[in-house]
C-alpha positions as CSV (number, residue, x, y, z in Angstrom):
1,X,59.4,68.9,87.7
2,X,61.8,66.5,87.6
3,X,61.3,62.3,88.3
4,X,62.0,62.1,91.6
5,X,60.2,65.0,92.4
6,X,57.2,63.1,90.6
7,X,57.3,59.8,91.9
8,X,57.5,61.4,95.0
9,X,54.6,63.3,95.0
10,X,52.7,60.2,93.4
11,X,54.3,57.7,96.6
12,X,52.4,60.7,99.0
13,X,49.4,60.7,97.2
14,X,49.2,56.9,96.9
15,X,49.9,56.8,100.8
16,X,47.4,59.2,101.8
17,X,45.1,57.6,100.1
18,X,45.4,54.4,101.7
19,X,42.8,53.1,103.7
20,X,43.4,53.3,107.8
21,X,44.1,50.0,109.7
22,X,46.5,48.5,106.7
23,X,45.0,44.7,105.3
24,X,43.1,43.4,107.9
25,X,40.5,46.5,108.0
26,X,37.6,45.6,106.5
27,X,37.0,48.3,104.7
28,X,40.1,47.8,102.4
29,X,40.7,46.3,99.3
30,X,43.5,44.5,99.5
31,X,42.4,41.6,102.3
32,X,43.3,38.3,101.7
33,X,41.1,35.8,100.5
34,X,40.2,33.3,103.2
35,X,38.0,30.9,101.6
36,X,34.6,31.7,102.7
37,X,32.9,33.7,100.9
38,X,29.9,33.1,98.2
39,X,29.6,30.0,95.6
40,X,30.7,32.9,92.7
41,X,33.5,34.0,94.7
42,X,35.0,30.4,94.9
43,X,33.9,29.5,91.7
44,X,35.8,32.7,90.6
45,X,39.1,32.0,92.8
46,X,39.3,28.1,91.6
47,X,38.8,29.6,87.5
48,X,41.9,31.8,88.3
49,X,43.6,28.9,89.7
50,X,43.3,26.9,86.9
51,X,44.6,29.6,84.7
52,X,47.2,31.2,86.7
53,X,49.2,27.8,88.0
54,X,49.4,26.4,84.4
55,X,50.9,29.5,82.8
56,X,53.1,29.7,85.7
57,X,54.5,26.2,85.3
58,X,54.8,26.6,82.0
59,X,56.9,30.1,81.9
60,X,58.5,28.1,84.4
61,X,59.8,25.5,82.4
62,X,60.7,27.5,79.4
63,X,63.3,29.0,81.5
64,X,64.8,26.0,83.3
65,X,64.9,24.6,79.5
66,X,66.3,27.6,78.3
67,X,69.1,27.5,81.1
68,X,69.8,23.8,81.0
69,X,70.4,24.7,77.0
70,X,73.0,27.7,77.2
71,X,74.5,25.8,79.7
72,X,75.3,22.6,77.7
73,X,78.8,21.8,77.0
74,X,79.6,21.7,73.4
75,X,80.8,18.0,72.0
């Protein structure tokens, strides 16, 4: 079997598998968060926060620095 063939048969499987109604059914996984939900969930959401937002402004910066220093001019 080659690739395509594979990934194929693994983009019909994934598909069919899908729950009906897309996001806003209730009964799928994949709906947004809104904000209400229990005292764990937002504990939960605001821990993520506090992890996700730092490492992104960090890998962030490393590559504007990183730019800004194979750009330089040489003296």
């Amino acid at each position: 079997m080659s690739f395509v063939n594979h990934m194929t048969n693994s983009l019909e499987t994934a598909v069919s598998q899908a729950p009906e109604g897309g996001p806003g059914n209730s009964n799928s996984s994949f709906d947004m968060y809104t904000g209400s939900g229990s005292v764990e969930d937002k504990s939960l959401v605001r821990k993520q926060d506090w992890r996700i937002i730092p490492l992104c402004a960090v890998v962030y910066l490393l590559f504007f620095w990183t730019g800004r220093i194979l750009v330089m001019p040489e003296s």
